[in-house]
C-alpha positions in Angstrom: 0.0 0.0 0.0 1.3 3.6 -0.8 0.7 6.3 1.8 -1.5 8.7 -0.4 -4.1 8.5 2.4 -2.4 10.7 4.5 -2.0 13.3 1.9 -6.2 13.2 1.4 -7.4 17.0 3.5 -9.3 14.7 6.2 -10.2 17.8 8.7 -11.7 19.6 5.3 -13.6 17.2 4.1 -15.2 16.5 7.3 -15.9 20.4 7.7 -17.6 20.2 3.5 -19.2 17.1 4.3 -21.2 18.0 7.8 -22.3 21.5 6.2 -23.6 19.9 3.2 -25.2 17.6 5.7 -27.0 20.2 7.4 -28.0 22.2 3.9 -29.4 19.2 2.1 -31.3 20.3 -1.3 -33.8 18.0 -3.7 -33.3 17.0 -7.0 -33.1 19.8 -10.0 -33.1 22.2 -6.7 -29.1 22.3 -5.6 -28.6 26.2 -5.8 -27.1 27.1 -2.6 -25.3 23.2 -2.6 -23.8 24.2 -5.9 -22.9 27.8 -4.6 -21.1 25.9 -2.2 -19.0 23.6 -4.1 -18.1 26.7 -6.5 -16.5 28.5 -3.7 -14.8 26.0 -2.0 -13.5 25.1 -5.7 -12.5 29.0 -5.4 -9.5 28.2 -3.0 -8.2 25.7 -5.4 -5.6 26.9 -8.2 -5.1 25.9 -11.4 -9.0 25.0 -11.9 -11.6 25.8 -14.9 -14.8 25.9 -13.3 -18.0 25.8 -15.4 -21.8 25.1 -15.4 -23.2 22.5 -18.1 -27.2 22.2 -17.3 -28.8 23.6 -13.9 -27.1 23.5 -10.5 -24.1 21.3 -12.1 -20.5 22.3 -11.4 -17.8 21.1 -13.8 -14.4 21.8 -12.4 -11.3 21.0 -15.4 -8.1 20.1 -14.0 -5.6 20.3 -17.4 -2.2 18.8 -17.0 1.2 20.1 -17.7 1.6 17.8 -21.2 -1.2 16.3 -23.4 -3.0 13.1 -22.8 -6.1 11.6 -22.3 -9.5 12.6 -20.8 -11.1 11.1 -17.7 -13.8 12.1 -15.7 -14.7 11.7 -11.9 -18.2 12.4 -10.6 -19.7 12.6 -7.6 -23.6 13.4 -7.1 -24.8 16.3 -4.7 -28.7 15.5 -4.4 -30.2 14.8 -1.3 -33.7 13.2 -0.4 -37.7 13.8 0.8 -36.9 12.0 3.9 -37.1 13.9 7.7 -33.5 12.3 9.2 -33.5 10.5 12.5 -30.1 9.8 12.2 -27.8 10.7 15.8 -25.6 12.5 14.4 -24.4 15.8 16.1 -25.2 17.9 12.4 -28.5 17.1 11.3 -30.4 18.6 8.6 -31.7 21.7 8.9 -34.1 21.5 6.1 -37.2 20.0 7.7 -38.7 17.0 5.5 -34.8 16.4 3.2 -31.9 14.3 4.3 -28.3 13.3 2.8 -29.8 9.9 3.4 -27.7 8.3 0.5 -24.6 9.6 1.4 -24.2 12.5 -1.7 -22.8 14.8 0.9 -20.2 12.8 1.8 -19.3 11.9 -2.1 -19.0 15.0 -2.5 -16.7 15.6 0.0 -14.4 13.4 -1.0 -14.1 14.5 -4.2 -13.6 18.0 -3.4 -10.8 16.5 -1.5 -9.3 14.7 -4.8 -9.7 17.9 -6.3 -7.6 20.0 -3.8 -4.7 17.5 -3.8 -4.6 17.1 -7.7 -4.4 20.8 -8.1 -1.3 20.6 -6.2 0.0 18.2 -8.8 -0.4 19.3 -12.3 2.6 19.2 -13.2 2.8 15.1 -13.0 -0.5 15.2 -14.7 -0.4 14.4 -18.7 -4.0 15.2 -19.9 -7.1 16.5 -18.3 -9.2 15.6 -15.6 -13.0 16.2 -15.1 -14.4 16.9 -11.7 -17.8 16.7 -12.1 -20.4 17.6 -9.4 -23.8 16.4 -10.5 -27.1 17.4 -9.1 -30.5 15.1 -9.4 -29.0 11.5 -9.3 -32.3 10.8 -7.3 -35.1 11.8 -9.9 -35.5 10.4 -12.8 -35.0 11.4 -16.1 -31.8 12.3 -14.0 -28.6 15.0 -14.0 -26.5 12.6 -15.5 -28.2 12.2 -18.6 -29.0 15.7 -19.2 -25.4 17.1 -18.6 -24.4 14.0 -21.2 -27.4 15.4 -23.5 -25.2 18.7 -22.7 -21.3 17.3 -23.8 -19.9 16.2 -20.4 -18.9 13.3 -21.8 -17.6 14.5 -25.6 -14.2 14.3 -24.7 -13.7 11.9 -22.3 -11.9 8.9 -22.8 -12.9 6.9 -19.4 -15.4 8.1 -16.6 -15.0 6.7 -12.8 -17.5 7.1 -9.7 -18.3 6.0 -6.1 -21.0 5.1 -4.0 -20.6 4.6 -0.3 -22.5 1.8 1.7 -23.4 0.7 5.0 -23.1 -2.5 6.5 -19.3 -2.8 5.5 -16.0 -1.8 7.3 -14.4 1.7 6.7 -12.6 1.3 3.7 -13.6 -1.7 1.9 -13.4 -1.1 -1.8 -15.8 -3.5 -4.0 -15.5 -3.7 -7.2 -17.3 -5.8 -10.1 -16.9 -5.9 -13.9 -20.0 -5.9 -16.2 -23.6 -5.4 -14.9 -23.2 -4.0 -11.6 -27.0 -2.2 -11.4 -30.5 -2.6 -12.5 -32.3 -0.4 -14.8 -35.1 1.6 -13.0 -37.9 2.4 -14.5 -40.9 4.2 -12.5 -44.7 4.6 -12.7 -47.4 6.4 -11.1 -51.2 4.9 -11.7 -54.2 7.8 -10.8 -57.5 5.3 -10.6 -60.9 7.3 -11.1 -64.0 5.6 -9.6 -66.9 7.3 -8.2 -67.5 8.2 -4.2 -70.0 7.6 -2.0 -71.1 7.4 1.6 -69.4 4.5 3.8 -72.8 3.4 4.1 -73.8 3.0 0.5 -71.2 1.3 -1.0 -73.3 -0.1 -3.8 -73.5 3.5 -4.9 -69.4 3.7 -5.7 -66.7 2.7 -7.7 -64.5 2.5 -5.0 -60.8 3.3 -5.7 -59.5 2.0 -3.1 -60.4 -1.2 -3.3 -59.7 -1.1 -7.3 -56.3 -0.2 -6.3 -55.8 -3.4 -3.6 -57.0 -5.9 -6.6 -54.3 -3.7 -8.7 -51.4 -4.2 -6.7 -51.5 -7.8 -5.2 -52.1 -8.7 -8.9 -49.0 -6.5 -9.9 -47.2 -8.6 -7.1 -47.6 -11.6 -8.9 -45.9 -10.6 -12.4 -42.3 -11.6 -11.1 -43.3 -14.5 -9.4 -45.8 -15.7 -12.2 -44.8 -14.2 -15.7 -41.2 -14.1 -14.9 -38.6 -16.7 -15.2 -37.0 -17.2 -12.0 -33.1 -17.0 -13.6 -34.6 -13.7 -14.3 -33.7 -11.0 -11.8 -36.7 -8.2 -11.3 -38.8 -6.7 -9.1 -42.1 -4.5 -8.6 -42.0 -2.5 -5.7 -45.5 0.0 -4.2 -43.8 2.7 -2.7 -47.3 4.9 -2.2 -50.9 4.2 -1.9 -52.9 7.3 -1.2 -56.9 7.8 -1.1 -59.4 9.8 1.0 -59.3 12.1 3.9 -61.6 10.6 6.2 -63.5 6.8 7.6 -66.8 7.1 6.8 -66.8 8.4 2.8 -65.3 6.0 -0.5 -63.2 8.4 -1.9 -63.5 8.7 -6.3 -59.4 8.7 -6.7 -56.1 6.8 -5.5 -53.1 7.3 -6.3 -50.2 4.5 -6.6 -46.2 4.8 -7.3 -44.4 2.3 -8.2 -40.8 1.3 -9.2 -39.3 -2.1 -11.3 -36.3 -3.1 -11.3 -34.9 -5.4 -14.3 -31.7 -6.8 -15.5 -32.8 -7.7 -19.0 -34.6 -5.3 -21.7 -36.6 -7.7 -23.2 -38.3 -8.4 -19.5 -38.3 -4.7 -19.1 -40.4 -4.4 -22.0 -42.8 -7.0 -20.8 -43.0 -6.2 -17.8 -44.1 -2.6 -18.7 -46.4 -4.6 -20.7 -47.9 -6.8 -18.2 -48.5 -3.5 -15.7 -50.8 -1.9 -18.5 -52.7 -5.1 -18.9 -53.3 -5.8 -15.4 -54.1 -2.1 -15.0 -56.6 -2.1 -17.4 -58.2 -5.3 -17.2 -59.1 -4.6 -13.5 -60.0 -1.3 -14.3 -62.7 -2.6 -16.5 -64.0 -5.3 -14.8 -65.2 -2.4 -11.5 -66.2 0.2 -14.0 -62.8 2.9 -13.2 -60.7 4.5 -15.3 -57.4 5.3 -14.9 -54.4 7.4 -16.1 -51.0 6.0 -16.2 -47.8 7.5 -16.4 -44.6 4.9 -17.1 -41.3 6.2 -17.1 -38.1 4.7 -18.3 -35.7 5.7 -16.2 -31.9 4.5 -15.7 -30.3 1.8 -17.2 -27.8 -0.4 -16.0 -24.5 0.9 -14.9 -22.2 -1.5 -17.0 -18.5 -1.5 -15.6 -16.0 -1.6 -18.6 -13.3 -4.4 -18.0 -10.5 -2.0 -19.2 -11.5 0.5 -16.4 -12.7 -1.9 -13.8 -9.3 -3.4 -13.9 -7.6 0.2 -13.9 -9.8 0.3 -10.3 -8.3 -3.1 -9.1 -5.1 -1.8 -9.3 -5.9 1.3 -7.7 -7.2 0.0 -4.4 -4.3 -2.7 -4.3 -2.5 0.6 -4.1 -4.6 2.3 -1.5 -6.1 0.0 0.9 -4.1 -3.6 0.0 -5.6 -6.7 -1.7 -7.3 -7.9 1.7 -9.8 -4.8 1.6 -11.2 -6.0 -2.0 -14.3 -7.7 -2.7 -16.4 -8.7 -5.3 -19.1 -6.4 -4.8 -22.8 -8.3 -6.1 -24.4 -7.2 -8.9 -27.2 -5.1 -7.4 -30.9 -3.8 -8.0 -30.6 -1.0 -7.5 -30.5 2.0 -9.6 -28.2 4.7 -10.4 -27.8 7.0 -12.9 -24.1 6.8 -13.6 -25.4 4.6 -16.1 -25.9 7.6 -18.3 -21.8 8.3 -18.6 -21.2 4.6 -18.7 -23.5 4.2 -21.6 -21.5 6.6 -24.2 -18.4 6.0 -22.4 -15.7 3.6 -20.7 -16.5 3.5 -17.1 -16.1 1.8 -13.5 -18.5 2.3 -10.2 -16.9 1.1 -7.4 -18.1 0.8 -3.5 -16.8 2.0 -0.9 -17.3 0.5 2.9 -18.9 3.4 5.0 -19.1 1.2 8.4 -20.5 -1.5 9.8 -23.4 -2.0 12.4 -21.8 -2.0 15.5 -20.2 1.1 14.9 -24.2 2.5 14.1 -24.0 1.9 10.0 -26.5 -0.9 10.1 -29.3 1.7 8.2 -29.6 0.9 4.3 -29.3 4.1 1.9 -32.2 5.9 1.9 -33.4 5.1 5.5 -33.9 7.8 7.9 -31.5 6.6 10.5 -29.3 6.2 7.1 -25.6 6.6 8.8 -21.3 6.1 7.6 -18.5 6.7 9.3 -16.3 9.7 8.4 -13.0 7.2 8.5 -13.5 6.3 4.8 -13.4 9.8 3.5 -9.7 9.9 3.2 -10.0 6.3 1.4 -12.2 7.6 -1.2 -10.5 10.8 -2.1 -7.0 8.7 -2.2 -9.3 6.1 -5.2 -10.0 9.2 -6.9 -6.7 10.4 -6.7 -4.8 7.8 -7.8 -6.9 6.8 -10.5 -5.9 10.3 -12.2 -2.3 9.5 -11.4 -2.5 5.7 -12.7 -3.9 7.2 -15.8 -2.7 10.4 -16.4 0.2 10.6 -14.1 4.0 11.0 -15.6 7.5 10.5 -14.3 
């Protein structure tokens, strides 16, 4: 192992991190999180800083000789979640939460950023901080600052994500499939209201939706072949305001999760028929709105192994696993579509040091240990690819 980890700007980090943990912002609404990574990018030298789409921050990094393009991104979104996390710097933006660890991606990228600076002149090519907002809403930042060039001249494109449930510096890493595309649909089901008392009277939504979604449940299980990976996940079910009235509407969201596009394709199919069919048989109607939303982040070989060698570097061969392919999604599948690219994990903690809370759960919590691990990846990926005698 090489000792770049104590070069990483662990106190600064810690001070980016914990204010961007207190100022968490929503998807395609980063202002003042984007004002913030602009002027801590201020103090660094040497740096191009520009804006590509809304509330993105593209900092460029050009070395002392020509060479190749690569690109290292780290999201900045946070989440519609109220944090019950104990930590001592809590969000101060009732109802939003850094509850899948952006904050801290950011962080440690800013910290890549300040060391790099310091070290253009062993640098042949250019490097490509990039600071992207709405990884969490669909159609996604990623794909719109793509739409916008980000990726034009890039050669290779790397990222993190940090995860619970695994010691402080674990890196896993996996070539091919690592994600699952993630699509999303939300179902508004018109029926007719009436009086709890006369339900003969209705079209109640409610119970159209209940016959909807147990039947939805039974796609994977029934219609899918079980060496087919996919689910169908309810995240919301919302009707009336009060016991004693059928209400006319409900409202249902709903995510799948697929790792083949033919199945993604029928399953989308399957939802509409289901949909419908029940629909028709209690006399509702219905509006549906189906999104396609991410693909799947596929690692390139090339760059997965340009990883492997990186953490062999930084945290020895003992503190590498085979990370699973997972389900799910992530929009880093928009770079890693046009481009080269590896998306790596990073080991935020494990549950008896409190990190036992999934991303995305309020209680959502990693250990500020691994920050000078991840900034020290992104480091010396530049310097593994771009770096010169």
């Amino acid at each position: 192992m090489n000792n770049l980890q104590d070069l990483m700007p662990e106190k600064e980090m810690i001070t980016w991190r914990r204010h961007l943990h207190e100022n968490p912002e929503l998807s395609f609404h980063e202002v003042e999180t984007a004002k913030y990574i602009k002027q801590v990018l201020a103090d660094f030298p040497n740096l191009e800083v520009t804006t590509l789409t809304e509330n993105s921050v593209i900092a460029t990094l050009t070395g002392n000789k020509p060479g190749k393009t690569i690109a290292l991104r780290a999201d900045i979104d946070a989440l519609p979640i109220i944090e019950e996390s104990d930590v001592a710097f809590p969000s101060k933006n009732p109802g939003v939460m850094h509850a899948c660890g952006h904050d801290t991606h950011t962080a440690m990228l800013l910290g890549a950023v300040k060391v790099l600076t310091g070290m253009q002149d062993k640098i042949a090519g250019v490097v490509k901080f990039i600071f992207q907002p709405a990884e969490e809403e669909p159609p996604g930042g990623a794909k719109l600052l793509v739409e916008a060039g980000v990726m034009d001249d890039v050669d290779m494109v790397f990222g993190l994500h940090i995860a619970p449930n695994i010691p402080v510096g674990m890196i896993g890493t996996r070539t091919g499939a690592l994600t699952a595309a993630s699509d999303v649909f939300t179902l508004k089901i018109q029926g007719k209201g009436s009086h709890g008392s006369t339900p003969e009277l209705s079209v109640d939504s409610i119970l159209v939706g209940v016959e909807i979604i147990n039947n939805l449940n039974h796609i994977v299980s029934r219609n899918i072949s079980p060496f087919s990976n996919a689910v169908i996940s309810i995240g919301e079910f919302n009707a009336g305001k009060t016991q004693n009235v059928i209400p006319d509407t409900a409202r249902i969201q709903g995510t799948v999760r697929t790792n083949d596009k033919e199945v993604r394709l029928f399953i989308k199919k399957r939802i509409e028929e289901t949909i419908a069919g029940i629909c028709s048989v209690y006399g509702a109607t219905y509006e549906l709105d189906y999104l396609f939303g991410y693909s799947q982040v596929v690692n390139d070989e090339a760059a997965t192994n340009i990883v492997d060698t990186v953490a062999k570097k930084v945290v020895g061969q003992e503190k590498i696993f085979g990370a699973p392919q997972m389900m799910g999604g992530e929009d880093f599948s928009a770079y890693t579509d046009v481009k080269q690219g590896s998306f790596f994990i990073l080991g935020g903690g494990t549950e008896k040091e409190g990190c036992g809370y999934m991303n995305h759960h309020p209680k959502f919590k990693i250990m500020e240990e691994c920050f000078k691990v991840g900034a020290a990846m992104h480091t010396q990926i530049v310097l593994d690819v771009l770096g010169q005698e």
